[in-house]
N, C-alpha and C positions, 0 to 999 in steps of 0.2 A: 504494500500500500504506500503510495507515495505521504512523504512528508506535508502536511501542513499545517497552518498556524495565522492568526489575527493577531497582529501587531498597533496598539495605537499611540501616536506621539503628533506631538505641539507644532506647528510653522507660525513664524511670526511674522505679524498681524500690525498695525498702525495701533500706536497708542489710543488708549481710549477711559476718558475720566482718570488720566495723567495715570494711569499704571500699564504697564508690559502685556497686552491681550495676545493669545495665539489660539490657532484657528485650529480644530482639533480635526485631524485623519485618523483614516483606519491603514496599514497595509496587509493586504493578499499577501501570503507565498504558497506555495509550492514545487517541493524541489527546486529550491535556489532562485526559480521565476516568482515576478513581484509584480502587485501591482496595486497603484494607491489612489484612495479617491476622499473627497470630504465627507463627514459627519454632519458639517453644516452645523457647528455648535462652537462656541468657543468659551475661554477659561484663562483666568489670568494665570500668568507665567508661575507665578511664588505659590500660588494652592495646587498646582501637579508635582505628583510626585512619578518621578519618570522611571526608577527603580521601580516599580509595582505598575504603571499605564494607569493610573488612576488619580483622580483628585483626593487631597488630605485635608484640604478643608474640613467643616464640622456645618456647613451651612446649609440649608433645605438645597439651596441649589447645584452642590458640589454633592449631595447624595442622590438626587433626581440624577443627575448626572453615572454617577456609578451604575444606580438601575441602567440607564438607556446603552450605556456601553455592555453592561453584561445581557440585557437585549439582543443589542445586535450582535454581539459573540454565540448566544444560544440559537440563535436564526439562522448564524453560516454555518455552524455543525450541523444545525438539523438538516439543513439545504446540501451538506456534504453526505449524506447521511440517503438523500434522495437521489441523488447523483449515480451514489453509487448503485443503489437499485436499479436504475433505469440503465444501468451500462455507461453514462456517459460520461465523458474522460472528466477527471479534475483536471481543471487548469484557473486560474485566476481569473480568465475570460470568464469561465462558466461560471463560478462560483459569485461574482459581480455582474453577471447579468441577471442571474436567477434570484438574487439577493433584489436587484434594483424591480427586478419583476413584483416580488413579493411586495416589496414599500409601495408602489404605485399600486397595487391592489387586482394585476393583471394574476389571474388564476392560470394555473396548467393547463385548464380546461380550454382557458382563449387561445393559448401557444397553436399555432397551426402545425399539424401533421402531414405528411407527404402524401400518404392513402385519403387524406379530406381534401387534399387539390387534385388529385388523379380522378375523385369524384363529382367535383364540381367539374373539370375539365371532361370529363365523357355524358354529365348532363348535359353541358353546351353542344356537345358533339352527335347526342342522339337528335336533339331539337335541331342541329343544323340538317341533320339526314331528313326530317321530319316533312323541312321545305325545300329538300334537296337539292341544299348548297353541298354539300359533301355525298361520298358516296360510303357504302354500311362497310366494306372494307377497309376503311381508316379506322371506323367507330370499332370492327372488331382488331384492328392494329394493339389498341392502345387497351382493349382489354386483356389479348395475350401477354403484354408488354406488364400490366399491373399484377396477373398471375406469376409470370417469373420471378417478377420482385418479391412478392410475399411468399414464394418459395424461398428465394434464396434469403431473405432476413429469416425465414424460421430457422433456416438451417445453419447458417454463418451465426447471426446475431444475437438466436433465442426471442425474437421480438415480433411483432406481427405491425410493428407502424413506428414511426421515426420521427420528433419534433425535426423542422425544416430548418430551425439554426442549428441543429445537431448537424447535419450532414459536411462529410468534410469530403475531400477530394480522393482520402483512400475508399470512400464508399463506391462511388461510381468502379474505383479501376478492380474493385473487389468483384464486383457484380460484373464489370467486363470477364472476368477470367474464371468465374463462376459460368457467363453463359457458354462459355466456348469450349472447356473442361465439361461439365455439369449437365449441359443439355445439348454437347458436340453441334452448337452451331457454327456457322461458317460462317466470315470474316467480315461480309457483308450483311449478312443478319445480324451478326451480335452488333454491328454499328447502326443498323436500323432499329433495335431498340434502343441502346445508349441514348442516338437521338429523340427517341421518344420521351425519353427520364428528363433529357436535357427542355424540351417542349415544356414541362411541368415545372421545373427548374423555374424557365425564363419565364413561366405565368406567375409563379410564386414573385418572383422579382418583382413585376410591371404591376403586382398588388401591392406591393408593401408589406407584404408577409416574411421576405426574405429581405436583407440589406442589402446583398453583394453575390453576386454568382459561385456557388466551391469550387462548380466543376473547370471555373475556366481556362486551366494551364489542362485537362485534360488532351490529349492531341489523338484523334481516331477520326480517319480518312474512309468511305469506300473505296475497293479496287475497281478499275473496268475489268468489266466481265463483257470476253466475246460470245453473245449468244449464239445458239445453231440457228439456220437458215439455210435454206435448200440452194443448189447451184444449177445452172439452167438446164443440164441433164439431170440433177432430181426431180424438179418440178417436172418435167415433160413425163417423166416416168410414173406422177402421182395420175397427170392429165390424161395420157394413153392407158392406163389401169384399166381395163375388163373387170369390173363385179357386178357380181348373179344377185348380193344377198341386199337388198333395198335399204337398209341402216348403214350399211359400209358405202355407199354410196353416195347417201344424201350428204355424210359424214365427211366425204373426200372432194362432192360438190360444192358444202359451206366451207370448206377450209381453199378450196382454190378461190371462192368468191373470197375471201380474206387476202388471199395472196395477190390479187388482182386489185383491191381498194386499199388493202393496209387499214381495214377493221380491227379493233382488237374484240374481243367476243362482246364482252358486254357492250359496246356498242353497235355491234351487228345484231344483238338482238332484241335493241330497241328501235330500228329502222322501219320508218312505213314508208311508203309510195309519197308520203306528203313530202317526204326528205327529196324526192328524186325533180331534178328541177333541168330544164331543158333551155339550153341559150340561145342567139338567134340566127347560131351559125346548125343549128339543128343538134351538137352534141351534150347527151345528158349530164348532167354532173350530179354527186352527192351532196348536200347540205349539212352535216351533223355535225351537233354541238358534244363534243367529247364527256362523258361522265365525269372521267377523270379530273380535268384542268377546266374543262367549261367554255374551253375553245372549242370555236367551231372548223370542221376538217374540211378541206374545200375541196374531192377528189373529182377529177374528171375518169366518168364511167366507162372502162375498157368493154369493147366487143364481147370478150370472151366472157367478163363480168355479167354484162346482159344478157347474156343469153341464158347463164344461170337464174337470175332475175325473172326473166321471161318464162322460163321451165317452171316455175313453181307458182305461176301467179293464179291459178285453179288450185290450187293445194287445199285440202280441206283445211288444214291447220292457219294457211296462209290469211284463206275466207273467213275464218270464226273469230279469228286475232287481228288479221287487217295487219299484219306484220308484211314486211318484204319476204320473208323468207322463211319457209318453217323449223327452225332453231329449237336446235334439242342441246338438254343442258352440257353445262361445260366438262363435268367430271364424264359425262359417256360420250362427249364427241374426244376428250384426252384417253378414253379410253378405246375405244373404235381405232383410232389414230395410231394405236399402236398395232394394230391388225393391220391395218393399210401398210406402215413402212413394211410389216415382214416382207406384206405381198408384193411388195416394192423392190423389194432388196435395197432400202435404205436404212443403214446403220446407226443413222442420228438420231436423239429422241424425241420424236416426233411431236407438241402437243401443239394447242391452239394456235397459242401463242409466235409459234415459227413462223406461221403466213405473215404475220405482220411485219417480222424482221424480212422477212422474202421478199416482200411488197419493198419494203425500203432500199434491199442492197441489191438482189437481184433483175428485181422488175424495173426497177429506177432506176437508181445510181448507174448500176451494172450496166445501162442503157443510156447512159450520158445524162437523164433527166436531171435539169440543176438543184443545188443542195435547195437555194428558197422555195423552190416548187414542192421538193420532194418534203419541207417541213413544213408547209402550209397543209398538205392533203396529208400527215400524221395531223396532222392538231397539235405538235410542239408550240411549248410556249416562248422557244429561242433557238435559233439557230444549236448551242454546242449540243443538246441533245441527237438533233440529226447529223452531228458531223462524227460524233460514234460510227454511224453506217457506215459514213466513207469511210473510215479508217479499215473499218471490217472487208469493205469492198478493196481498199489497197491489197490487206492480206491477201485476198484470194489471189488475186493477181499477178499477187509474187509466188504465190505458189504454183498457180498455172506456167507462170514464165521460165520456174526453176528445169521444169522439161524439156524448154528449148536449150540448155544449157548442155545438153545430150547429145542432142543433133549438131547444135553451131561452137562445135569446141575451137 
């Protein structure tokens, strides 16, 4: 248990009714750290006796006085006392905030907790899905993000919730090597929740809840991650596929239709006919306002898109929903999709999501289509998002080109 200890002594003070007054402190230690604040009392110099911290006086006011210091001497053990219950470190800081807590009459109960901003932070967050300014997979982002945590303080801390001036910088990098050991996530999930902790952090701030940010010397980057995407002999090989069985079909029809707009799912299956808007050089375009960012993707409609489009526009499911397309859910079309590559002899793994990156590097870029076009019709909100593809499309290229290196020695 560390050392500590209430010290109180004199600083002089301006004469006052011609005798020597000085203005009486207290000092903090622990282990060798100090730290000193006033009493806001004062006592002439000749009634302290400094060998004992106490007035020798005999006067009503020199023994009010003795009360009020063994007061506050009994208040910082108690408070020491609580400290240590909760886990939290002695340090002079804590011991003087909790102390000035106490005098102002501000209760434990007011101290803000990191699980009562996590909670106010996903009320806002269900109400903003409510009038769908967000979409429900942020709102369940941040509930996964809050279950981690109160795993990992059960099990590291012994605690199930944390006052928000407690949190210090080794908390966050604790909890980074918790999730990455603990729940073997990968490099870029464990910094997409950090970030989330960090979101709550910076609410707590912008309240007044918190004085100063802990985490901010923390340093955690995402990596670029090159994702898979088909190259123009994969795709022709999904597009040429022969299937008999009507689900693996419709399944390899909405994933070219993906590959041909650069849809990501959830917004391919929110698309009607009201979206499909026709210019007055006669070619179609799509209109859609992205889930995600809330930009709108401004794709011009390929041939081979429409006529998928066209194929299904009798669809019973198409008819009864008024949907573009009859759209089955994402877990059986990523599931279907793996049936497709085998029948493909494509070795990549195959899910929704790859038409979209295809649509960017392949069907685009890979086609010279310029970078602003190609990020207008994703619905990026800036340029560097879409300059990922090209870098992806460089890759290829170098790889293709390593072959000529065989032939033109």
């Amino acid at each position: 248990m560390k050392a500590f200890s209430v010290t109180y002594f004199l600083r002089k003070s301006k004469a006052e009714n011609k005798a020597p007054v000085g203005k009486l402190f207290a000092r903090i230690t622990v282990d060798k750290k100090r730290i000193d604040f006033s009493l806001n009392r004062k006592i002439e110099f000749e009634n302290w006796d400094a060998s004992i911290a106490r007035p020798r006086g005999r006067k009503d006011s020199d023994k009010e006085l003795v009360k009020y210091i063994s007061t506050v001497e009994e208040a910082f053990f108690r408070i020491e006392r609580e400290l240590i219950q909760e886990s939290i470190p002695i340090t002079p800081k804590n011991l003087l905030q909790a102390y000035n807590e106490l005098k102002s009459g501000e209760s434990e109960k007011k101290r803000k907790t990191l699980f009562e901003v996590f909670d106010l932070h996903q009320k806002q967050l269900v109400e903003l899905n409510k009038i769908g300014a967000i979409v429900m997979p942020t709102v369940t982002r941040y509930v996964t993000t809050k279950k981690y945590l109160l795993e990992y303080m059960i099990e590291k801390c012994a605690k199930v919730d944390i006052y928000l001036n407690d949190l210090q910088l080794s908390f966050v990098l604790e909890f980074d090597h918790w999730l990455r050991t603990n729940k073997n996530c990968a490099h870029n999930t464990t910094i997409k929740y950090i970030k989330n902790l960090r979101k709550i952090i910076k609410l707590s701030v912008d309240y007044g809840w918190l004085p100063v940010d802990p985490f901010t010397s923390y340093k955690g980057k995402a990596k670029i991650v090159n994702r898979d995407f088909l190259d123009m002999s994969e795709l022709r090989k999904i597009t040429d596929l022969k299937i008999n069985m009507p689900r693996l079909d419709r399944t390899r029809k909405l994933f070219l239709f993906s590959c041909y707009t650069g849809l990501a799912y959830i917004d391919m299956a929110g698309i009607t006919r009201a979206d499909i808007h026709t210019d007055n050089d006669g070619v179609k375009w799509i209109f859609k306002e992205r889930k995600k960012t809330k930009v709108v993707s401004r794709i011009c409609l390929l041939p081979a898109a429409e006529e998928i489009m066209n194929e299904y526009q009798n669809h019973p499911q198409v008819i009864k929903t008024r949907a573009l397309l009859p759209v089955l859910s994402n877990q059986r079309l990523n599931s279907y999709l793996k049936e497709i590559s085998d029948l493909a002899g494509i070795r990549k793994n195959l899910t929704f999501h790859v038409a979209r990156h295809t649509f960017a590097t392949t069907v685009t870029l890979g086609n010279g289509v310029s970078l602003e076009s190609v990020s207008a019709q994703l619905g990026h909100t800036n340029l560097r998002q879409t300059q990922h593809y090209a870098k992806m499309v460089d890759s290829r290229i170098s790889r293709e080109m390593l072959g000529l290196h065989k032939i033109f020695k």
